[in-house]
N, C-alpha and C positions, 0 to 999 in steps of 0.2 A: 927983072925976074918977076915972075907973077908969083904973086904974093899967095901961100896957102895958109889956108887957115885950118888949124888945128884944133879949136877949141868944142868942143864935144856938142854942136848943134840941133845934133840930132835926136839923144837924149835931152836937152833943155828943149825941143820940140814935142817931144812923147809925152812929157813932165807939162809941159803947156795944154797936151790935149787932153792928159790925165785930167788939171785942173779944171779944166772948162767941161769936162764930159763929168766929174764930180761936183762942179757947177751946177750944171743943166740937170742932174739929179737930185739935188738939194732940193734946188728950185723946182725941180717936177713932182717931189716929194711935199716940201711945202705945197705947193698946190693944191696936190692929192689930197693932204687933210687939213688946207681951207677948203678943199669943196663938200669934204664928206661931215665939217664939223657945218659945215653953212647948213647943207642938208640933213643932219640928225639937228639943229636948232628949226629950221623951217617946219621937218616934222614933228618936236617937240609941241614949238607955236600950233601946227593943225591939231594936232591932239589937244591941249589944251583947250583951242577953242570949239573944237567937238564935244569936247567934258562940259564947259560951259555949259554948251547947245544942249547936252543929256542935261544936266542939272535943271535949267531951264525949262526943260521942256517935262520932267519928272515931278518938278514944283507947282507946274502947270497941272500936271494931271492930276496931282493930289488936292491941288484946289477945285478944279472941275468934280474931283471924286465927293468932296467935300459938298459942294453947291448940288451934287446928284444925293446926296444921302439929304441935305435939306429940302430941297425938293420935295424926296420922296415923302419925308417926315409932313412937310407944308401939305402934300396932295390926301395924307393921308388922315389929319387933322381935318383937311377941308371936309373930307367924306366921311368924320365922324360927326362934324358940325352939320352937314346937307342932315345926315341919319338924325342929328336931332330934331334938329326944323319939320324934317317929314312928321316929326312923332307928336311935336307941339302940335303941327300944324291940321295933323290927324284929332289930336286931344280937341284942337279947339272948335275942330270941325264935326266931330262927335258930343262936346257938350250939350248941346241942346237935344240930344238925341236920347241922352240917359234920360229928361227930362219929361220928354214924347213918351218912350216907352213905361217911365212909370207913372204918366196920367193917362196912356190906353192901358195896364193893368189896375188901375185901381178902380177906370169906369167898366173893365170888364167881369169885375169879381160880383158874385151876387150874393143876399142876404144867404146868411149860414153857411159860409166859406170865411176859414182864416188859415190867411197863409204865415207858416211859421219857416221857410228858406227861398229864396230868391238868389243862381248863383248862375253867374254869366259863365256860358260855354261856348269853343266855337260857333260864332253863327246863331248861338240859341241858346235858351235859357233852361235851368230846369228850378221845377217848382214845390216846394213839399208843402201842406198845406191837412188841414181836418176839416170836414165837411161832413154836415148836417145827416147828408143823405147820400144816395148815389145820385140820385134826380140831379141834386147840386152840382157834383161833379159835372155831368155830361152837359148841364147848364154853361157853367163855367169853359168848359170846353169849345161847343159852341162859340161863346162872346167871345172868347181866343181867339178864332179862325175869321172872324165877322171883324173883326177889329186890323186897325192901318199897321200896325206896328210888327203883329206878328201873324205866325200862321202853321197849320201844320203840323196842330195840339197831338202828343201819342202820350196814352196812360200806361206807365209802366209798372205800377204797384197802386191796388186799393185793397185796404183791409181792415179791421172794425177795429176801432181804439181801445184802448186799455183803461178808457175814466168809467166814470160810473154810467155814463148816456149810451144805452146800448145801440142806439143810433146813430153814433159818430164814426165814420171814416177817414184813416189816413189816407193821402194821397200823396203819389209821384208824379209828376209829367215831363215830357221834354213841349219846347214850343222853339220854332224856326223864329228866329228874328230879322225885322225886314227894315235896312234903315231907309232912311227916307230917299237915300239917292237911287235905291232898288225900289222905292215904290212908285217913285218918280218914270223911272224905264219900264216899270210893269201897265203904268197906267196909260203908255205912249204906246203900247205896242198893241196892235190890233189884236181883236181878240177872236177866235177859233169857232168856229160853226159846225 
């Protein structure tokens, strides 16, 4: 007689595939967040080495900003150092010139003129001075314009002094001052017919 089998096979087959179909989702599930946890860690790592790269590269700039601000400091020191050198270099270049200009005034003053102010203005000098006469004056004036140094003599006050010499006059003047590297281009440049 053929043997029948009674024992519930078909249930412990459903129960089998329950198992393995809650298997495969385990395991699809593990999967799932080994790959989402791999990928929130790989992201993590880029982010972090992107933070690096910004810190790095922000550290950078605050040194660069730093060596620009020195810099600037160094360039701006240099061009107060050029400005001094010019000014030396000007003083030292103009020394012998104060020296010119007050041996062409003291060979231009003539007897009965004394000068009581001498005061450098742009370009020119002015002069206050009491004089003899007026004769004197225009004398003096004269030797101004005749003279290397300067040129250009204008009287801008003469008036009779308050001492007891009823001949004496105060005087004003301005006079153009000529240094010597202008008298130098004056004497180079042809002269007009």
């Amino acid at each position: 007689m053929p043997q029948i089998n009674l024992l519930p096979w078909r249930q412990e087959q459903r129960k089998e595939q329950q198992r393995q179909f809650l298997t495969i989702m385990i395991m699809s599930l593990a999967l799932m967040v080994l790959i989402i946890l791999a990928t929130h860690l790989q992201i993590n790592r880029m982010i972090s080495t992107q933070e690096s790269r910004n810190n790095l590269l922000t550290q950078v700039i605050k040194d660069v900003n730093t060596q620009l601000s020195e810099i600037k400091n160094l360039e701006s020191e240099k061009q107060r150092l050029l400005d001094r050198m010019k000014i030396i270099q000007q003083l030292q270049r103009d020394r012998p010139e104060v020296v010119r200009l007050f041996d062409d005034l003291a060979r231009t003053v003539p007897n009965g003129i004394y000068l009581k102010l001498i005061k450098q203005q742009t370009k020119g000098l002015s002069i206050e001075g009491l004089a003899q006469s007026n004769a004197r004056v225009s004398s003096f004036m004269r030797n101004l314009e005749s003279s290397k140094s300067m040129t250009n003599p204008s009287l801008s006050v003469i008036k009779s002094g308050n001492s007891k010499n009823v001949n004496e006059r105060n005087f004003k003047l301005h006079v153009v001052h000529i240094t010597e590297d202008e008298a130098s281009k004056d004497t180079n440049k042809p002269k007009k017919r």
